[in-house]
N, CA, C and O of each residue as an XYZ file, in Angstrom:
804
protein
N       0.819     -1.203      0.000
C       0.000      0.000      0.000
C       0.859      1.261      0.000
O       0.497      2.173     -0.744
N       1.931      1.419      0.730
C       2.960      2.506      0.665
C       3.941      2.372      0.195
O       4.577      1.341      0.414
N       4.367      3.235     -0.520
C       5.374      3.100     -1.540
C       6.878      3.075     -0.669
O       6.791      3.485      0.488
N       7.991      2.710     -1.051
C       8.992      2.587     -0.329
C      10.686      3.265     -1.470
O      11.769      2.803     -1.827
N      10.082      4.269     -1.581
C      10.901      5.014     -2.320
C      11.244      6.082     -1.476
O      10.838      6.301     -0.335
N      12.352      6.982     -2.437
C      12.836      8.214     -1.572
C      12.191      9.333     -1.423
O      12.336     10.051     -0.434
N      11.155      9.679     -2.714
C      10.524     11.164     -2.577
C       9.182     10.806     -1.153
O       8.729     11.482     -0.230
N       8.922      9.207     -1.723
C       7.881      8.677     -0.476
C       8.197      9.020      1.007
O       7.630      9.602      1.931
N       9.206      8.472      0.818
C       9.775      8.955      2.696
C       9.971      9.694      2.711
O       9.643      9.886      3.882
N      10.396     10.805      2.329
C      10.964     12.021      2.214
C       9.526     12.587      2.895
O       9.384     13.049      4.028
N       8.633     12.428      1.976
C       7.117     13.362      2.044
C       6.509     13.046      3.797
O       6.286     13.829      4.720
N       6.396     11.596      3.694
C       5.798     11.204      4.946
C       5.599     11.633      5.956
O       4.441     11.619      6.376
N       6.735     12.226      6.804
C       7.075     12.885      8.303
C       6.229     13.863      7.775
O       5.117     13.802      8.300
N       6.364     14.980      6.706
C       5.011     15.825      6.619
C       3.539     15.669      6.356
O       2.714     16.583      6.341
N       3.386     14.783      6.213
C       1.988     13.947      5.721
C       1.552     13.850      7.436
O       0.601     14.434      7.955
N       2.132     13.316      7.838
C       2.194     12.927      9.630
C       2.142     14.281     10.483
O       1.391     14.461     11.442
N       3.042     15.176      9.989
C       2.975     16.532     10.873
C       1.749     17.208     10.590
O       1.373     17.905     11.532
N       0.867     17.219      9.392
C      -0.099     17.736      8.772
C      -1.192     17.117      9.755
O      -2.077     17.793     10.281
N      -1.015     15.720      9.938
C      -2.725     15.066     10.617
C      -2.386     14.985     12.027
O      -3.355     14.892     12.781
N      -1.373     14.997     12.491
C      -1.237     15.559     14.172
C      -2.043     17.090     14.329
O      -3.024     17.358     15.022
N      -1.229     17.992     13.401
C      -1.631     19.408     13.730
C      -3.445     19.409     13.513
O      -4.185     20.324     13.876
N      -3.761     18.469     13.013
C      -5.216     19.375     12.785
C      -6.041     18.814     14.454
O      -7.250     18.622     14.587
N      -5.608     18.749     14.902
C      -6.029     17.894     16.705
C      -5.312     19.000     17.305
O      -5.521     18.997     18.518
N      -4.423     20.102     16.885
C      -4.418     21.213     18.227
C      -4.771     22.205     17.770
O      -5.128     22.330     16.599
N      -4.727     23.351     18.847
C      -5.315     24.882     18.516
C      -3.842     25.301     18.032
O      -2.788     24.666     18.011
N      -4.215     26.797     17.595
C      -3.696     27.486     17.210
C      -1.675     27.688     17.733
O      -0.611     27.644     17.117
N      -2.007     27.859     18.855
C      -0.624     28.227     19.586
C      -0.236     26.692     19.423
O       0.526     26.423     18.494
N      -0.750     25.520     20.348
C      -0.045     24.434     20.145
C       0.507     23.540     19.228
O       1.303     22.603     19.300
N      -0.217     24.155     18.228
C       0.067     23.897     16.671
C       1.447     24.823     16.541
O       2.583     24.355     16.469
N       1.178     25.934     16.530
C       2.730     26.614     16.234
C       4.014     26.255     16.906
O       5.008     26.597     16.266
N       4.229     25.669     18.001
C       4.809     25.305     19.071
C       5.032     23.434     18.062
O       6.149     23.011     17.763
N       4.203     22.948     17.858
C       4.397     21.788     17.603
C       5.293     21.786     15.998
O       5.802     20.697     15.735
N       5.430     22.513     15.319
C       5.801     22.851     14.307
C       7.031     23.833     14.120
O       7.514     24.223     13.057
N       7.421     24.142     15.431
C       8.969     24.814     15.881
C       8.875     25.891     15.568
O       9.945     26.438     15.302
N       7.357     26.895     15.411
C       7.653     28.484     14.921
C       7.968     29.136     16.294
O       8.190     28.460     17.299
N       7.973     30.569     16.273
C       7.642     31.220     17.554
C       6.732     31.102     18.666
O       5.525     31.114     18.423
N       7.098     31.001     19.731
C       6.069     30.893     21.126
C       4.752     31.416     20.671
O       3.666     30.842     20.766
N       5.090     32.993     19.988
C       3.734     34.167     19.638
C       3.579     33.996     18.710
O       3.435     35.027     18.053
N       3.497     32.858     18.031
C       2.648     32.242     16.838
C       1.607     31.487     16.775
O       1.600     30.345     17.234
N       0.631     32.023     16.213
C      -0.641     31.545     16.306
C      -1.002     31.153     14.435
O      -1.076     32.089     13.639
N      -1.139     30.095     14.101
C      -1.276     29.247     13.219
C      -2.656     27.995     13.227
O      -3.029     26.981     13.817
N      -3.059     28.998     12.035
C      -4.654     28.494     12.559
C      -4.751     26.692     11.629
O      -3.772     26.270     11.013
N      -6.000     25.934     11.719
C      -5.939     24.644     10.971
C      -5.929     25.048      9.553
O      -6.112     26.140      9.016
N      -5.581     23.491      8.939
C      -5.394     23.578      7.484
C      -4.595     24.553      7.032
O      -5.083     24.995      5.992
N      -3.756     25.013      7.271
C      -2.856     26.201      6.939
C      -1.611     25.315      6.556
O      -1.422     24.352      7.299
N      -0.873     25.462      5.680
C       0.307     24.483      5.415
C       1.728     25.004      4.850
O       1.885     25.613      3.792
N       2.726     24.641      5.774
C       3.650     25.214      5.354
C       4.716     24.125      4.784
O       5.151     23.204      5.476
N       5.268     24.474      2.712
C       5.535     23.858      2.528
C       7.313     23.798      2.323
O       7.770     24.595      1.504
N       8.079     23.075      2.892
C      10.146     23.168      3.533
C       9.807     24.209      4.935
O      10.116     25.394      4.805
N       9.515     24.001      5.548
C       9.395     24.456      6.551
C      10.811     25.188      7.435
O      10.973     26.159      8.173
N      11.623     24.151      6.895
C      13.432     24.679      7.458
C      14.058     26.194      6.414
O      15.127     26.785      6.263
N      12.827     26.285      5.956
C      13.659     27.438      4.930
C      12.875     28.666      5.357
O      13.202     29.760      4.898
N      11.702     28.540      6.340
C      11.201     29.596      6.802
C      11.647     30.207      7.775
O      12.063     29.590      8.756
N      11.656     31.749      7.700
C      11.971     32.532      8.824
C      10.924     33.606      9.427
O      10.865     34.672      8.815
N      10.184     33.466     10.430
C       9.440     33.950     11.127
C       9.051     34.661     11.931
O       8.831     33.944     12.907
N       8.766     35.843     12.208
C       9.279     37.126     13.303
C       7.889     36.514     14.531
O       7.035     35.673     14.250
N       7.964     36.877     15.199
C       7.735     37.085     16.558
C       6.277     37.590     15.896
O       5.377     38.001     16.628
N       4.262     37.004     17.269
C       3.448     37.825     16.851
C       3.039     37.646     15.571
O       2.899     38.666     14.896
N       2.778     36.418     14.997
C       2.602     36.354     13.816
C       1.135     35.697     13.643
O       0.748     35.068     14.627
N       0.563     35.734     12.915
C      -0.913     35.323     12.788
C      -1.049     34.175     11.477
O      -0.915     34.702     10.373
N      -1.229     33.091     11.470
C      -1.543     32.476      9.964
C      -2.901     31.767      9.780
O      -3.379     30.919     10.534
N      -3.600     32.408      8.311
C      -4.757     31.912      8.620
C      -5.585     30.670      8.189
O      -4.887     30.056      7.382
N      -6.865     29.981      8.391
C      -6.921     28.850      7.886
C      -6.758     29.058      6.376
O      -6.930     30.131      5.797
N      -6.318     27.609      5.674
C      -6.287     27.089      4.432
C      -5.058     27.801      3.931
O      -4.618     27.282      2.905
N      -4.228     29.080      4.462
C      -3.116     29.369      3.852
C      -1.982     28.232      3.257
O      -1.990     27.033      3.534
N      -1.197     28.791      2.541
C      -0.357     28.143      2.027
C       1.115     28.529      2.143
O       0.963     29.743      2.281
N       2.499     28.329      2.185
C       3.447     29.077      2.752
C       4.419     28.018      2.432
O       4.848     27.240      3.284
N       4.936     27.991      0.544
C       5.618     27.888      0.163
C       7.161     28.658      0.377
O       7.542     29.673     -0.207
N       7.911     27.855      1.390
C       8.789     28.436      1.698
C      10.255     27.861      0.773
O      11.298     28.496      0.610
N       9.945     26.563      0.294
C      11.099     26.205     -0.767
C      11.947     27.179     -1.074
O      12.919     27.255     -0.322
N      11.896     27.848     -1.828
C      13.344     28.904     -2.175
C      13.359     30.017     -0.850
O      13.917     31.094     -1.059
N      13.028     29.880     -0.109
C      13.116     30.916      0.829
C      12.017     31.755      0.982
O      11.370     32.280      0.075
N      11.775     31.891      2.658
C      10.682     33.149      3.128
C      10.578     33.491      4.279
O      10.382     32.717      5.216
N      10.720     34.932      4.372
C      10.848     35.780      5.497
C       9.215     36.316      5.762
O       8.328     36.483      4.926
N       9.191     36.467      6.886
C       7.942     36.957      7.343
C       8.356     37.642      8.242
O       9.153     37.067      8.983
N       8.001     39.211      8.598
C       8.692     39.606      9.859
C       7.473     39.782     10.844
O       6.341     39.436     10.507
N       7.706     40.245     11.879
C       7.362     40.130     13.484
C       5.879     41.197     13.132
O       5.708     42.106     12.319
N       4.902     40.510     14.267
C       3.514     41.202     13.909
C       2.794     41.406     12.580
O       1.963     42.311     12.510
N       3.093     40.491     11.320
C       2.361     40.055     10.330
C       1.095     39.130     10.420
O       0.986     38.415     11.417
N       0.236     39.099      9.548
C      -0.952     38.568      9.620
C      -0.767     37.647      8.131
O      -0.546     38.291      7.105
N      -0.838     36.561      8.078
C      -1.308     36.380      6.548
C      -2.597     35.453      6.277
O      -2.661     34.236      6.450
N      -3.551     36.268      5.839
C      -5.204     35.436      5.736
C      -5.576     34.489      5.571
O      -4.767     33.562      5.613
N      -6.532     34.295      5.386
C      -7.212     33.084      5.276
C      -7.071     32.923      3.675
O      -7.168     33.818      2.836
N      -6.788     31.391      3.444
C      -6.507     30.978      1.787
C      -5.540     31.571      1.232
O      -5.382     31.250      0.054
N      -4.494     32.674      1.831
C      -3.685     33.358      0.916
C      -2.513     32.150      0.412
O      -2.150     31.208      1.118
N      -2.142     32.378     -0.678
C      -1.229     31.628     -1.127
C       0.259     32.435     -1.791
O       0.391     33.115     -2.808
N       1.141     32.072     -0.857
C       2.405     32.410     -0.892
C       3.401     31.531     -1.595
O       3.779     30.553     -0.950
N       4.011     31.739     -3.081
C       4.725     30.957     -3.974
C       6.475     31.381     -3.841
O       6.727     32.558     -3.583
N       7.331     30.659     -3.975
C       8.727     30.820     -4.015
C       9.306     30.011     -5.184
O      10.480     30.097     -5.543
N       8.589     29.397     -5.620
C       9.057     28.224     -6.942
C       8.217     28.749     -7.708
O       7.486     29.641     -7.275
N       8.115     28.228     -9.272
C       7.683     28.540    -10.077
C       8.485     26.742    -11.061
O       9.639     26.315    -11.073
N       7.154     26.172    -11.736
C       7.674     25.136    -12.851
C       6.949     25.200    -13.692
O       6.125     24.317    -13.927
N       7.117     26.631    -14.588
C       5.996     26.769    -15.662
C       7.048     26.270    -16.684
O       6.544     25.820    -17.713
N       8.332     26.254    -16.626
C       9.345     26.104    -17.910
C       9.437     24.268    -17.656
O       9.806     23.605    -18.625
N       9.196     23.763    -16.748
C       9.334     22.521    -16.257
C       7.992     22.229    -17.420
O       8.290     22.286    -18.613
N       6.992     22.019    -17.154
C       6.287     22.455    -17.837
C       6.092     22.227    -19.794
O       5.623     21.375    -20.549
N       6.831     23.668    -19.922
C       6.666     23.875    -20.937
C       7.685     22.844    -21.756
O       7.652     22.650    -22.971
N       8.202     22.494    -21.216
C       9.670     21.445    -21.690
C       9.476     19.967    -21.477
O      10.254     19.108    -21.891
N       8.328     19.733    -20.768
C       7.627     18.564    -20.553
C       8.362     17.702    -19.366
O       8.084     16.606    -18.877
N       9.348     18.586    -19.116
C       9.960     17.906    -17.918
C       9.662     18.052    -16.254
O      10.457     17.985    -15.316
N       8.281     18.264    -16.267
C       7.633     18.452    -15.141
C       6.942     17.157    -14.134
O       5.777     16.845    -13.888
N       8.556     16.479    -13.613
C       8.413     15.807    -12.709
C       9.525     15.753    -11.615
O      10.706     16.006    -11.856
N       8.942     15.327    -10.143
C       9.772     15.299     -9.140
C      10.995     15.416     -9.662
O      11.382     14.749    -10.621
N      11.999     16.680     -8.772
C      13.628     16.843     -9.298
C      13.783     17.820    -10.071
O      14.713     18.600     -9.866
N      12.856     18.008    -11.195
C      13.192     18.531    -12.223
C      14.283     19.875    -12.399
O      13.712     20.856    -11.923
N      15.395     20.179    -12.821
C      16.385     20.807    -12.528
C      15.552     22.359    -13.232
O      16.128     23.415    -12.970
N      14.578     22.418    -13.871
C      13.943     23.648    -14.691
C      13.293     23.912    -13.635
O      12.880     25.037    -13.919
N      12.773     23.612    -12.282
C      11.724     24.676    -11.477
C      13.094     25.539    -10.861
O      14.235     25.247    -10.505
N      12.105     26.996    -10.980
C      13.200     27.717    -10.176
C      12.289     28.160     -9.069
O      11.085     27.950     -8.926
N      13.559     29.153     -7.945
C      13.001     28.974     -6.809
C      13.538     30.638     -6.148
O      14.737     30.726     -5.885
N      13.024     31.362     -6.006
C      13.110     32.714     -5.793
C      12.565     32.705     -4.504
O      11.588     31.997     -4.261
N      13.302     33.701     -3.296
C      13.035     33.909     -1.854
C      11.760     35.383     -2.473
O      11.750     36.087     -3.483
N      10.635     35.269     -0.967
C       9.989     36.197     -0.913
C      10.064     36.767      0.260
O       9.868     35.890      1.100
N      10.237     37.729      0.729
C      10.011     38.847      1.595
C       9.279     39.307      1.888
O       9.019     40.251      1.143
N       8.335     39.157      3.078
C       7.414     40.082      3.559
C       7.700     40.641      4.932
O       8.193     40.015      5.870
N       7.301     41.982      4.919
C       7.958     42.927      6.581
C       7.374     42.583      7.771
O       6.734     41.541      7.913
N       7.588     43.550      8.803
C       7.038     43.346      9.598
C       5.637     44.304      9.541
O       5.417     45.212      8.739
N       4.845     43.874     10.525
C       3.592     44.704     10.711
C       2.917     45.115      9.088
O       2.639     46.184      8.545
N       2.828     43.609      8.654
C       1.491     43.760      7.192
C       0.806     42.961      7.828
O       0.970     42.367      8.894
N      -0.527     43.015      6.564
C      -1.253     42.518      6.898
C      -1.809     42.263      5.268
O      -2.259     43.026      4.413
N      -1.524     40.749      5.313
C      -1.833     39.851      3.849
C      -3.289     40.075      3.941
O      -3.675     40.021      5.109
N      -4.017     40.258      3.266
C      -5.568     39.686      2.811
C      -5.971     38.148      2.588
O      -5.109     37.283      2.429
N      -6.911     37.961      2.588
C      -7.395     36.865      2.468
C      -7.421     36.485      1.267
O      -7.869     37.234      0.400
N      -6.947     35.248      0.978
C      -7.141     34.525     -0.502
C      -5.945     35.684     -1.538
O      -6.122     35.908     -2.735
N      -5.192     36.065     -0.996
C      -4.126     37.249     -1.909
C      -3.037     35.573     -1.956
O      -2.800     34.575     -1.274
N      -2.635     36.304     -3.451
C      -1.371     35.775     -4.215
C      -0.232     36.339     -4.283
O      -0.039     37.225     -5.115
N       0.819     35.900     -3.351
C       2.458     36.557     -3.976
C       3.072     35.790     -4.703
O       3.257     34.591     -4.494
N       3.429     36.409     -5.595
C       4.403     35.515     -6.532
C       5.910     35.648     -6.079
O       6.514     36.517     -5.452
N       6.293     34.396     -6.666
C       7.982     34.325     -6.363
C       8.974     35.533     -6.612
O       8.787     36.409     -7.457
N       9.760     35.474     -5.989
C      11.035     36.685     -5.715
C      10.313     38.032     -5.441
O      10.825     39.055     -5.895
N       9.355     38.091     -4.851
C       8.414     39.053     -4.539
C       8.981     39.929     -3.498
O       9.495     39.036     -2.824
N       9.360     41.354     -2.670
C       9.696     41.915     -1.334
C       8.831     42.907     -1.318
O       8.894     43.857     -2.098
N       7.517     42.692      0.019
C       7.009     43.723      0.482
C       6.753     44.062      1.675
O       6.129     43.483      2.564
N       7.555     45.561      1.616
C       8.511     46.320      2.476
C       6.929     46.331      4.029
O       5.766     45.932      4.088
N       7.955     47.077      5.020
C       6.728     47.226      6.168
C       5.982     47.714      6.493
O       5.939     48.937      6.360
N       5.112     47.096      7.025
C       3.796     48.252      6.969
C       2.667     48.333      6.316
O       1.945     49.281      6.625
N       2.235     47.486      5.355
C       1.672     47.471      4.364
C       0.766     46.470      4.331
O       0.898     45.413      4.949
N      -0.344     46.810      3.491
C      -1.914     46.162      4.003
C      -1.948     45.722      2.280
O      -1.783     46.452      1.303
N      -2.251     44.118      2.354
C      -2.779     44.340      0.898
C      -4.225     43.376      0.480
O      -4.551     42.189      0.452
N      -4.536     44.076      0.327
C      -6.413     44.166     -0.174
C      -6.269     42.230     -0.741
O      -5.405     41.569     -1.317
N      -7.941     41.887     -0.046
C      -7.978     40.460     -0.735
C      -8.184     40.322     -1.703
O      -8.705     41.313     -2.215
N      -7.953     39.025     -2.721
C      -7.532     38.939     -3.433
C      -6.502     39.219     -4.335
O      -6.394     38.819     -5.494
N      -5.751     39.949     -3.691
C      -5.432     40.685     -4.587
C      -3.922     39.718     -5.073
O      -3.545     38.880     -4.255
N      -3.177     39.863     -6.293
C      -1.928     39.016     -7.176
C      -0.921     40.111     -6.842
O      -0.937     41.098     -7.578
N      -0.030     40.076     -5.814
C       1.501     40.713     -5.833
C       2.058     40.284     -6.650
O       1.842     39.073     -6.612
N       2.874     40.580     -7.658
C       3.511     40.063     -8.655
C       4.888     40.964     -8.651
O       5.834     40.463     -9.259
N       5.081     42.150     -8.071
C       6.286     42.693     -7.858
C       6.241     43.305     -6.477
O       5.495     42.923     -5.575
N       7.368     44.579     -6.383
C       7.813     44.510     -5.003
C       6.568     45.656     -4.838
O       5.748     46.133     -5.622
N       6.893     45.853     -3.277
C       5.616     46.727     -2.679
C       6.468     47.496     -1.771
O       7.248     46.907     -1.022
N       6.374     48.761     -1.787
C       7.118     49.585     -1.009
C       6.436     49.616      0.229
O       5.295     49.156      0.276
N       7.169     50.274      1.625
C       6.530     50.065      2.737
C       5.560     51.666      2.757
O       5.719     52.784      2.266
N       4.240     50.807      3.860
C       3.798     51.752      4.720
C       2.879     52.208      3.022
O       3.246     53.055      2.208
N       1.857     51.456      2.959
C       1.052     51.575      1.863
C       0.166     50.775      1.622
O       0.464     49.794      2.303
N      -1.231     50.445      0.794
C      -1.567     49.874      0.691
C      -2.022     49.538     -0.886
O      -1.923     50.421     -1.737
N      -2.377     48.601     -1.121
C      -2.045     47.843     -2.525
C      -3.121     46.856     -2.713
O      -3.407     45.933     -1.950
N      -3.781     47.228     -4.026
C      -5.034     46.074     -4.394
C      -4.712     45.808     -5.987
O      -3.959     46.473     -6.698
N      -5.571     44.531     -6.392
C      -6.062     44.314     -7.585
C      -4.879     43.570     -8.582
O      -3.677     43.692     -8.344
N      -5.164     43.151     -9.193
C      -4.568     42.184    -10.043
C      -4.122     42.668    -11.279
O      -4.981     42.863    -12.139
N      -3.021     42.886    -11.524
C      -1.711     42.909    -10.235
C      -2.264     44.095     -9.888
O      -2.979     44.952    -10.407
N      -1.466     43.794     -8.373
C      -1.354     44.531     -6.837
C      -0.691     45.647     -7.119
O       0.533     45.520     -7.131
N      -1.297     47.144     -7.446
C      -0.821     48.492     -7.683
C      -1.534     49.318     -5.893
O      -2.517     49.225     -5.159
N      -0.074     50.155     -5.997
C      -0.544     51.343     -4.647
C      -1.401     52.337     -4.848
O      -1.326     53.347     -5.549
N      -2.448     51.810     -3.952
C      -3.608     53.063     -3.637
C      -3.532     53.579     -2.813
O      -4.689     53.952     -2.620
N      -2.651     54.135     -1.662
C      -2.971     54.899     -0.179
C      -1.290     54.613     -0.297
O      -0.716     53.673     -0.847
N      -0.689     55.862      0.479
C       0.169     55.477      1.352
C       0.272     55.979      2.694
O      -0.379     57.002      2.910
N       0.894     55.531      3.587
C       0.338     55.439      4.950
C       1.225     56.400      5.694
O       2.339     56.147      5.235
N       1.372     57.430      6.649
C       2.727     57.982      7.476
C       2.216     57.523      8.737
O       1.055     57.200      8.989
N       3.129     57.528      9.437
C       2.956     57.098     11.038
C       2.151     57.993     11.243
O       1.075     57.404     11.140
N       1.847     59.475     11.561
C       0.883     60.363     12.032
C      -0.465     59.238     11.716
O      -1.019     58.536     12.563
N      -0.724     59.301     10.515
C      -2.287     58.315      9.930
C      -1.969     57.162     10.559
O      -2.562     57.563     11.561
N      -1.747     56.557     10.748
C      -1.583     55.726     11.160
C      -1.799     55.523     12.974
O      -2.777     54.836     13.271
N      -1.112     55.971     13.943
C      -1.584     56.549     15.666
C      -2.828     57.267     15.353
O      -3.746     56.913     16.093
N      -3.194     58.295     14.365
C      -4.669     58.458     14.177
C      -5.726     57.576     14.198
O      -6.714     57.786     14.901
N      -5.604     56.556     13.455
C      -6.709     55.510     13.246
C      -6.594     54.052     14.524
O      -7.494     53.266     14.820
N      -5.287     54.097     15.019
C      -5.102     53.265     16.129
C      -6.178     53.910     16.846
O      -7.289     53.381     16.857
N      -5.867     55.464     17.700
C      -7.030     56.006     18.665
C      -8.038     56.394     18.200
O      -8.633     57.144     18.973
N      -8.757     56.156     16.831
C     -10.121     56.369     16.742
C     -10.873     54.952     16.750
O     -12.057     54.793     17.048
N      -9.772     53.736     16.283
C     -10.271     52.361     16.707
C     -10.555     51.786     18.017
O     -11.549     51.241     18.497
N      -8.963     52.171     18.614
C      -9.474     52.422     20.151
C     -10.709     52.942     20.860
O     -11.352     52.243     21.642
N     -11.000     54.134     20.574
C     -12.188     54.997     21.133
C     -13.449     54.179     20.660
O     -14.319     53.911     21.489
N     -13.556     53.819     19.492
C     -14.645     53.215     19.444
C     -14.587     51.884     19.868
O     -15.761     51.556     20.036
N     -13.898     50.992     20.117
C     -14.245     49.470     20.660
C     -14.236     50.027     22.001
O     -14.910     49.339     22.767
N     -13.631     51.174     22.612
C     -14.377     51.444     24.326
C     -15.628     51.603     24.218
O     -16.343     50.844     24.873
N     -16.082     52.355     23.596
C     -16.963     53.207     23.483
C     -18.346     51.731     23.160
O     -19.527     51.907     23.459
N     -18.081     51.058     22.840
C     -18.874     49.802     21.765
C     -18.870     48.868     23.503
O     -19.615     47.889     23.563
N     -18.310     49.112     24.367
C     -17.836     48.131     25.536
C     -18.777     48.734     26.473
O     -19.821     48.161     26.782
N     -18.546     49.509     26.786
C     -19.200     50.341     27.659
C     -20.905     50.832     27.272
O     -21.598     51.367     28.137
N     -21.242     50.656     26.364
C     -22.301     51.111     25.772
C     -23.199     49.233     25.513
O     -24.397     49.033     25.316
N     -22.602     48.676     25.570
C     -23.264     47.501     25.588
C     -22.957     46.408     26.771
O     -21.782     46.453     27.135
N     -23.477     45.781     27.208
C     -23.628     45.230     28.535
C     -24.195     44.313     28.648
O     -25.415     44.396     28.505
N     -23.550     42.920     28.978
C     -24.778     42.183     29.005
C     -25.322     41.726     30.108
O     -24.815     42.124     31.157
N     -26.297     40.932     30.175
C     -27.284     40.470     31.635
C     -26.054     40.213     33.052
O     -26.222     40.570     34.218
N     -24.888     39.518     32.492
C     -24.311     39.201     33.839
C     -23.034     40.477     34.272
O     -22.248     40.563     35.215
N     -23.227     41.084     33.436
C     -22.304     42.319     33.659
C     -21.035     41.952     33.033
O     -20.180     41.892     33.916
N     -20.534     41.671     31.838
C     -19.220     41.504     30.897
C     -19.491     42.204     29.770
O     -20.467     41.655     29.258
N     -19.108     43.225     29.040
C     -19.378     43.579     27.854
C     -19.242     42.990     26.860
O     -18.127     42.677     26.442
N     -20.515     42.662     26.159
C     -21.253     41.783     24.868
C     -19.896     41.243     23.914
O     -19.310     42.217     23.444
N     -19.393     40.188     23.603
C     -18.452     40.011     23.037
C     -17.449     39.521     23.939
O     -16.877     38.536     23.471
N     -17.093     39.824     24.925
C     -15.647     39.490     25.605
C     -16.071     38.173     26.443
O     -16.775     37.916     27.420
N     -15.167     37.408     25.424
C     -15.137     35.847     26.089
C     -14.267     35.709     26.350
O     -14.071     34.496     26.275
N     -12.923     36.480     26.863
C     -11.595     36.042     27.120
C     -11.679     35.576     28.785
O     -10.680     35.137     29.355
């Protein structure tokens, strides 16, 4: 029933790390998978060479993501990356086109991607390989990164062009008007046993 070859074994231990993880939460999953303590890594999320990833501190990953780290990938500290987003570092379209598109094949290439600290991926968004986007930066769901993204901006649509850019002033602005209103949303709602509506912590 199981094959007893090298790409077979090779795969296995991840086949195995994949159906352990879907039996813990979030943190114990990240912990079980050697990221950061402050990594929270939600189910079905899959990260694929896992030894080639580098991971900042505070990191969020969401279900069904993907996190092709093969040629290399940085993620820095206090990033989010959504739900379904799919993150590429290889590419075997010439594998492919040459018909030599099987395990090994010396035609896939493999480009590192870069993402900063303090973004925040969208849901179901596409980066393509050898991709760097800088910190700070929010990019709209769906949306296809296909080149680099400067920091402290935000970026939609296929391909991913800058619509907003962000300065720290705008930025502590919209922190304390978010602030003010989730007090304001706390205090103004109440429920029967006295905890404000929402807080299950």
């Amino acid at each position: 029933m199981f094959f007893d070859d090298e790409r077979s074994n090779r795969l296995r231990p991840q086949i195995l790390t994949d159906l352990v993880g879907q039996y813990l939460n979030d943190a114990e999953r990240a912990r079980f998978l050697g990221l950061p303590a402050s990594t929270r890594i939600r189910d079905r999320a899959k990260i694929i060479s896992p030894e080639h990833l580098r991971l900042g501190e505070h990191c969020w990953i969401g279900e069904d993501a993907v996190l092709d780290a093969s040629g290399g990938l940085m993620i820095g500290e206090h990033t989010s990356i959504g739900v379904g987003a799919l993150v590429f570092t290889h590419s075997s379209w010439l594998a492919n086109m040459m018909l030599e598109n099987h395990s090994g094949s010396d035609l896939i290439e493999r480009t590192p991607v870069s993402i900063g600290k303090g973004c925040f991926i969208g849901g179901h968004v596409v980066v393509m390989p050898g991709v760097t986007i800088g910190d700070f930066v929010t990019v709209q769901p769906n949306s296809v990164v296909a080149k680099d993204v400067p920091e402290r901006c935000l970026v939609a649509g296929n391909p991913a062009r800058v619509f907003q850019r962000y300065d720290e002033e705008y930025i502590k602005t919209e922190a304390e008007r978010v602030r003010a209103e989730n007090k304001r949303r706390r205090e103004a709602t109440i429920t029967p046993w006295g905890s404000p509506a929402g807080d299950f912590s």
